[in-house]
C-alpha positions, 0 to 999 in steps of 0.5 A: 715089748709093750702090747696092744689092747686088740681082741685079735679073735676079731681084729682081722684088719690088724697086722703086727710086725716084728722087731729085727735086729738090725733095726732093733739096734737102729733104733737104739743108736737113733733114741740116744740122739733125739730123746735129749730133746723130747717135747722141746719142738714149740711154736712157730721157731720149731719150724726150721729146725723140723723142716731140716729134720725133714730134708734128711730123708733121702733123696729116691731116684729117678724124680725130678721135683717142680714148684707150682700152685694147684687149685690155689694152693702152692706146693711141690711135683714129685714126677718119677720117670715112669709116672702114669698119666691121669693118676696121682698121689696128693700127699699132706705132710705133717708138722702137727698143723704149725710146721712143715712145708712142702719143700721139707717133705718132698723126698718123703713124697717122692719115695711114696710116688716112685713106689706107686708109679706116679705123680705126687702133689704135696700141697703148702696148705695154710698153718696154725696159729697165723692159719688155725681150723679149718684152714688146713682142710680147707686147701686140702680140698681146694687142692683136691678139685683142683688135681681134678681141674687139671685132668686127673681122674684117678686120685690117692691121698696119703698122710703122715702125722697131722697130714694123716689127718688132714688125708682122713677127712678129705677122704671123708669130705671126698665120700659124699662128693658128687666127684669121686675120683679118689681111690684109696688112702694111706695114712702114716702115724695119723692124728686122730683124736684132738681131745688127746684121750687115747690111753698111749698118751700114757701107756707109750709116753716112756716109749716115744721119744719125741713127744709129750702130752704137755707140748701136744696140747699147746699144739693142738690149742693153737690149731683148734684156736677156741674150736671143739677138738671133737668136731668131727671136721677136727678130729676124724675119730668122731667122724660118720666113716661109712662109704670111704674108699680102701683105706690103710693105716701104718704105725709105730709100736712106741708111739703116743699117737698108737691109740689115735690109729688103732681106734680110727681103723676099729671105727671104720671097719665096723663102719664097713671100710676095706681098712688094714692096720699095721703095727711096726713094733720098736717104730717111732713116729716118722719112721718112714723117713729112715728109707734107707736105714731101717728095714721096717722103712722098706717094707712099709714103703712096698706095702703102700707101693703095691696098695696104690698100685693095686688101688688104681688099677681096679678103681675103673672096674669098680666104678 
């Protein structure tokens, strides 16, 4: 089991879950699968195997699912039955900003807006390269006032992957807006870090078996399209993160993308954020998506479930 380079006398916001066996073997079975095809997903033609890759997830209950365009921009409903009125979650799915689609990741969000009992809006935002920065941002916003248009006062917005970051720094746009109806986020696996410099390109590049650094630059250049990957706007890690709301972060061990959590969660404590980081050891990026199949799934999916509830139920008193 590889480590974690944290001074655990000072990190107070990590948290490290252990492997169990059951998942342990999960994952096994799962690597012998996907690990044939590690770094293969490039361009615009990996995005229909990816969104089927996608649809796997199951379906939750009790969510019944509408298309629809929010300040702008088309995307998808997720409406438990219980949802609360006046609340919503608007997640941005991931796809490493040239895949994806709300459609795709629609179970995904429906699961995290059943676990915080209400709404969630997963927005189509524009993608690289027909779309490259600040595209992505840019309806992410758009969609966020536009959630506020439509009468919402009490928003959350979670991320996975690109998503994740893309949920960053709306949040940090968010902060230093005159509407503040944002009251925390989640960020699952996030991209943090543009230039690629964190050291688990390296020490998780066995471990992870998706990803190479090789693909994830092709990916990124198509994004950044001749743009600075530490522009703070590109790239949160660079960003001022003072004054963000409560915000929680969730990881695999076995992830290329480890660092890029770990190091956002460092910033933003020492900014004065109310952050948390968890570390699923023997995860892999996307391990949301085997609700169902893996324990460490469920778990994290209580775990954003009671932090947005918690979330929107005290965001009134601390206004």
């Amino acid at each position: 089991m590889q480590t974690i380079r944290v001074d655990q006398g000072t990190a107070s916001w990590l948290v490290q879950h252990p492997l169990g066996a059951e998942d342990e073997a999960a994952m096994t079975a799962m690597r012998a699968i996907v690990e044939p095809n590690k770094g293969k997903l490039r361009g615009v033609a990996a995005r229909v195997p990816f969104d089927a890759i996608m649809e796997r997830v199951s379906a939750p209950a009790g969510v019944v699912y509408e298309a629809d365009s929010v300040g702008g921009i088309s995307g998808w409903w997720c409406r438990p039955e219980d949802a609360r009125p006046g609340e919503a979650v608007m997640h941005l799915h991931g796809g490493w900003f040239n895949w994806g689609s709300a459609q795709a990741f629609r179970h995904l969000a429906g699961h995290i807006a059943r676990s915080a009992g209400v709404t969630a809006f997963v927005p189509d935002y524009r993608l690289a390269p027909e779309h490259p920065f600040p595209a992505a941002i840019e309806d992410a916003r758009a969609c966020y006032f536009g959630l506020i248009e439509r009468g919402f006062t009490k928003l959350a917005v979670t991320g996975d992957s690109a998503g994740g970051n893309l949920a960053l720094g709306l949040l940090i746009v968010a902060a230093t807006s005159v509407q503040r109806a944002l009251v925390g986020g989640v960020a699952l696996s996030p991209v943090t870090d543009l230039t690629l410099s964190g050291e688990s390109w390296s020490t998780r590049a066995v471990a992870d078996p998706y990803f190479t650094q090789t693909q994830a630059d092709e990916l990124m250049r198509s994004y950044l399209d001749g743009n600075r990957p530490n522009d703070p706007l590109a790239s949160p890690l660079y960003a001022d993160l003072k004054g963000l709301p409560p915000l929680r972060v969730h990881v695999g061990n076995d992830e290329v993308l480890l660092d890029d959590s770990i190091r956002v969660v460092e910033r933003a404590a020492a900014a004065g954020v109310d952050v948390r980081l968890d570390v699923w050891q023997g995860m892999v990026h996307g391990y949301l998506g085997g609700l169902g199949r893996l324990t460490a799934s469920t778990a994290t999916l209580q775990l954003i479930g009671d932090f947005l509830r918690e979330r929107f139920a005290n965001a009134a008193g601390e206004e």
